[in-house]
C-alpha positions as CSV (number, residue, x, y, z in Angstrom):
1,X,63.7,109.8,122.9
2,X,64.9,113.6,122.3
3,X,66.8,114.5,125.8
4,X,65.9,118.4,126.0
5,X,68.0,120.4,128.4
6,X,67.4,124.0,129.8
7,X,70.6,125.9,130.4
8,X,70.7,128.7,133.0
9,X,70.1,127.7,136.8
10,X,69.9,123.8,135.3
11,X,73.5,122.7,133.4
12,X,74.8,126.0,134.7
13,X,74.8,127.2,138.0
14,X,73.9,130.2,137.3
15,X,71.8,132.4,134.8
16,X,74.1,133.5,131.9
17,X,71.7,135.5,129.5
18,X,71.0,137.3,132.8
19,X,74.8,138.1,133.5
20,X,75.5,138.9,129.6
21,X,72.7,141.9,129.6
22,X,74.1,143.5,132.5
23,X,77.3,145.4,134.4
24,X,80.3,144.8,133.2
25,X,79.2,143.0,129.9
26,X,76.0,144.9,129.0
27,X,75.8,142.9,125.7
28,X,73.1,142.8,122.9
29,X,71.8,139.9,120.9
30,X,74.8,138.4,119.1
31,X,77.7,140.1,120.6
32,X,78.6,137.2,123.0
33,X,82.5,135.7,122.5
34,X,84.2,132.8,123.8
35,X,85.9,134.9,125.7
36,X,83.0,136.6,127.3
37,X,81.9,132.8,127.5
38,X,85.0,132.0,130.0
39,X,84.9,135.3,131.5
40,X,81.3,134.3,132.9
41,X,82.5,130.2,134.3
42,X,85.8,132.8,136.2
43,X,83.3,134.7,137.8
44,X,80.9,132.1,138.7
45,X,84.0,130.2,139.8
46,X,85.2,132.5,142.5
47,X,84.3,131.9,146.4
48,X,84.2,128.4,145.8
49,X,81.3,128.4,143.9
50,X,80.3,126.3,141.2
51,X,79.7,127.5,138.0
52,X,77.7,123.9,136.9
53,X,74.8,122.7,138.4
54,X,76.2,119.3,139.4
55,X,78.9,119.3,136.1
56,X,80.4,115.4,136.8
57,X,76.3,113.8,136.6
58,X,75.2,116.4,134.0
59,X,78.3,115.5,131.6
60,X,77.2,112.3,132.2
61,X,74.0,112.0,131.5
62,X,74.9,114.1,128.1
63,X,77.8,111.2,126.9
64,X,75.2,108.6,128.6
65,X,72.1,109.5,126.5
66,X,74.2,110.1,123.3
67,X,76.1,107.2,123.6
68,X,72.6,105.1,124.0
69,X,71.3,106.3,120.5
70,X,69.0,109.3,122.3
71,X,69.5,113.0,120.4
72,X,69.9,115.9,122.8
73,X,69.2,119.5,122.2
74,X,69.4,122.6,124.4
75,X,66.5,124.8,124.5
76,X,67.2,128.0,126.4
77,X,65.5,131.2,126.5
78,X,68.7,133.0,125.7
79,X,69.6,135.6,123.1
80,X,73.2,134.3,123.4
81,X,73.2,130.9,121.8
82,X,76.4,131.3,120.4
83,X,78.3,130.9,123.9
84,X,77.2,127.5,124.6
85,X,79.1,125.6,122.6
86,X,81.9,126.6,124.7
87,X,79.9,126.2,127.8
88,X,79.2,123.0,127.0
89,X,83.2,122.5,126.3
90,X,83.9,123.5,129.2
91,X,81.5,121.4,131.1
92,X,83.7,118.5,129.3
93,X,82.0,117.0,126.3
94,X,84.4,115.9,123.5
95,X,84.1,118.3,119.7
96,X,82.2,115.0,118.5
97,X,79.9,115.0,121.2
98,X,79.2,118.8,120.6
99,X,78.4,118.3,117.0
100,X,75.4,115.9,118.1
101,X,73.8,118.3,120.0
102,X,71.1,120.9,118.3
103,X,71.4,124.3,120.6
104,X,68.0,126.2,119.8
105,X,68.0,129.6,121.7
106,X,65.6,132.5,121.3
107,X,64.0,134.7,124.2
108,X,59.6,134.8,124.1
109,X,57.8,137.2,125.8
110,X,56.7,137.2,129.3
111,X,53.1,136.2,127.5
112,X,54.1,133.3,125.2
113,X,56.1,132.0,128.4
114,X,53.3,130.9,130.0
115,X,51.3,129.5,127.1
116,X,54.0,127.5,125.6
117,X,56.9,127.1,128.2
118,X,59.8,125.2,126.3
119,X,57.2,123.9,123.6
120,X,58.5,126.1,120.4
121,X,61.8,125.5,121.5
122,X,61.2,121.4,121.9
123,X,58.9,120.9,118.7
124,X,61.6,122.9,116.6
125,X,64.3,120.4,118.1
126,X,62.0,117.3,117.7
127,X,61.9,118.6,113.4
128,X,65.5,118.8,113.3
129,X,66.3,115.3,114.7
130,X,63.8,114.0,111.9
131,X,60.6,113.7,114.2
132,X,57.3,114.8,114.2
133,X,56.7,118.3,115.9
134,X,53.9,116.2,117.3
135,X,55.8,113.6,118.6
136,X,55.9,115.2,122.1
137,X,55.9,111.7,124.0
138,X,59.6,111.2,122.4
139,X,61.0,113.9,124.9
140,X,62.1,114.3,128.3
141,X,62.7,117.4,129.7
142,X,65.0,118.8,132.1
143,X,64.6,122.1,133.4
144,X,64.4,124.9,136.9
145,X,61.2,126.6,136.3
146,X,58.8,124.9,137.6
147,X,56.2,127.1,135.0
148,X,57.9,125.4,132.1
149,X,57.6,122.1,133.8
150,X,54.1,122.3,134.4
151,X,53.5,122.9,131.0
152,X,55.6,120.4,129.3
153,X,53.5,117.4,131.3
154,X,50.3,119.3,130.0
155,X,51.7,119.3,126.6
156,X,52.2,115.5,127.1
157,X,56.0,115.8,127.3
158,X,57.8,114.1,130.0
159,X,59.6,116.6,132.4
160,X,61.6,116.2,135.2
161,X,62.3,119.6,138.1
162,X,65.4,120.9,138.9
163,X,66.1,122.6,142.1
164,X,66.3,126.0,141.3
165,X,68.9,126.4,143.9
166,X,72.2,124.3,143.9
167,X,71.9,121.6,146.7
168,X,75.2,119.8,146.1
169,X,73.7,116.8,148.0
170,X,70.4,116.5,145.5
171,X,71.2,114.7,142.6
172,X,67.9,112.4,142.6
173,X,66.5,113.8,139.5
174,X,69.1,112.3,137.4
175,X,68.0,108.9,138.3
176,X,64.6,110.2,136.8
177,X,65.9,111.2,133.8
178,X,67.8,107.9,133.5
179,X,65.0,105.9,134.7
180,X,62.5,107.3,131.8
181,X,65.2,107.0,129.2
182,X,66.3,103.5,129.7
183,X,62.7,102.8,129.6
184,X,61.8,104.3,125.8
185,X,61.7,103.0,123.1
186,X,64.7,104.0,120.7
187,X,63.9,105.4,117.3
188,X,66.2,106.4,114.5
189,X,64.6,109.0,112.2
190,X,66.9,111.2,112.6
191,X,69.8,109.2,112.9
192,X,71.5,110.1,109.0
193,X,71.3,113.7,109.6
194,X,72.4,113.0,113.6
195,X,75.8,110.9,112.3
196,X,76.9,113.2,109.3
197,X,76.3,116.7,109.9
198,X,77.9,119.2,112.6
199,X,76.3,121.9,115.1
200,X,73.8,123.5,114.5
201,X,72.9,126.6,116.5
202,X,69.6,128.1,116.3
203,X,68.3,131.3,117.8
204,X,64.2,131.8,116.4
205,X,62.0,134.5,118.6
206,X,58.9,133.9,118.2
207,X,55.4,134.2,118.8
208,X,52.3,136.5,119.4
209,X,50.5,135.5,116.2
210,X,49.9,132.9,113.9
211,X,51.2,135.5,111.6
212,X,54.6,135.8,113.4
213,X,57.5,134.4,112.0
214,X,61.0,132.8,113.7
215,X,63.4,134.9,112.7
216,X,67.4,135.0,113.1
217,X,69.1,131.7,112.8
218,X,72.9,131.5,113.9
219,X,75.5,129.4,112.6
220,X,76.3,126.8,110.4
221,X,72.6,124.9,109.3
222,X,72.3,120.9,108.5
């Protein structure tokens, strides 16, 4: 089963394609660094404040899932996909873990939001692990907005709410996510590709039209 992760306000604690479009970065698509990358976790770090969304049981769950045969993708709307990798560093996953983990950015409109929620991002994850696009009962998915949530269970993909807001104390939803894993069935069809090949980040906008096409990939491609 494909473990799908949103990014901002879910691993992070805060929204980082937000952040990187205004004062003091004021960046545009593809300008993002690693330093801007740890630039953002020292700001979100001062006051005592956390810049993961419960880091120790997220890392987890990441080393967890991959170490139990399950591929795991993060599908953000963000026009910054090159900065996770770093994030995702910094949250504490090892440079093998990272190259087992498909990052596929890309910002929709306001409009294709609503109709398809996380579903361009999760079907273009499911193809590059080596399943179906249809195959949307192989995926969990973990993410804040409760619109995107709502649409992944009508799309027949499991999906488990965040708390948009950190509560430090509310860490229930990681059972879920562990309850529902443990409890699929584990298949391999992607698991050549998943054991030989390194990162790829993806960053595809999409989607008016049938007519549209994705567009800008980033990075290295398996």
């Amino acid at each position: 089963m494909l473990l799908a992760l949103d990014l901002d306000n879910t691993i992070l604690n805060f929204h980082s394609h937000n952040a990187l479009c205004l004062e003091p970065f004021n960046l545009k698509p593809g300008q993002a660094t690693t330093a801007h990358a740890l630039e953002l976790l020292k700001i979100y770090s001062l006051e005592d404040k956390k810049p993961f969304k419960h880091g120790p049981q997220m890392l987890a769950l990441i080393r967890e899932s991959l170490l139990n045969g399950h591929p795991v993708a993060i599908v953000s709307y963000t026009l910054f996909p090159e900065i996770i990798q770093t994030l995702l560093e910094k949250l504490g996953l090892t440079t093998e873990e990272l190259n087992k983990i498909y990052i596929r950015g890309g910002l929709l409109s306001a409009e294709d939001q609503s109709k398809y929620g996380k579903l361009i991002h999760i079907e273009d994850s499911l193809e590059h692990f080596g399943f179906k696009k249809t195959d949307h009962d192989q995926v969990i998915l973990l993410d804040d907005s409760y619109q995107n949530y709502m649409l992944a269970e009508n799309q027949g993909i499991k999906a488990v709410l965040v708390p948009d807001e950190y509560e430090p104390e509310y860490t229930d939803y990681f059972k879920e996510v562990k309850k529902i894993l443990n409890q699929s069935r584990i298949t391999y069809p992607y698991l050549p590709k998943y054991l030989t090949n390194s990162l790829e980040i993806s960053m595809d906008v999409s989607l008016s039209t049938e007519t549209d096409k994705l567009t800008n990939v980033v990075g290295p491609n398996w």
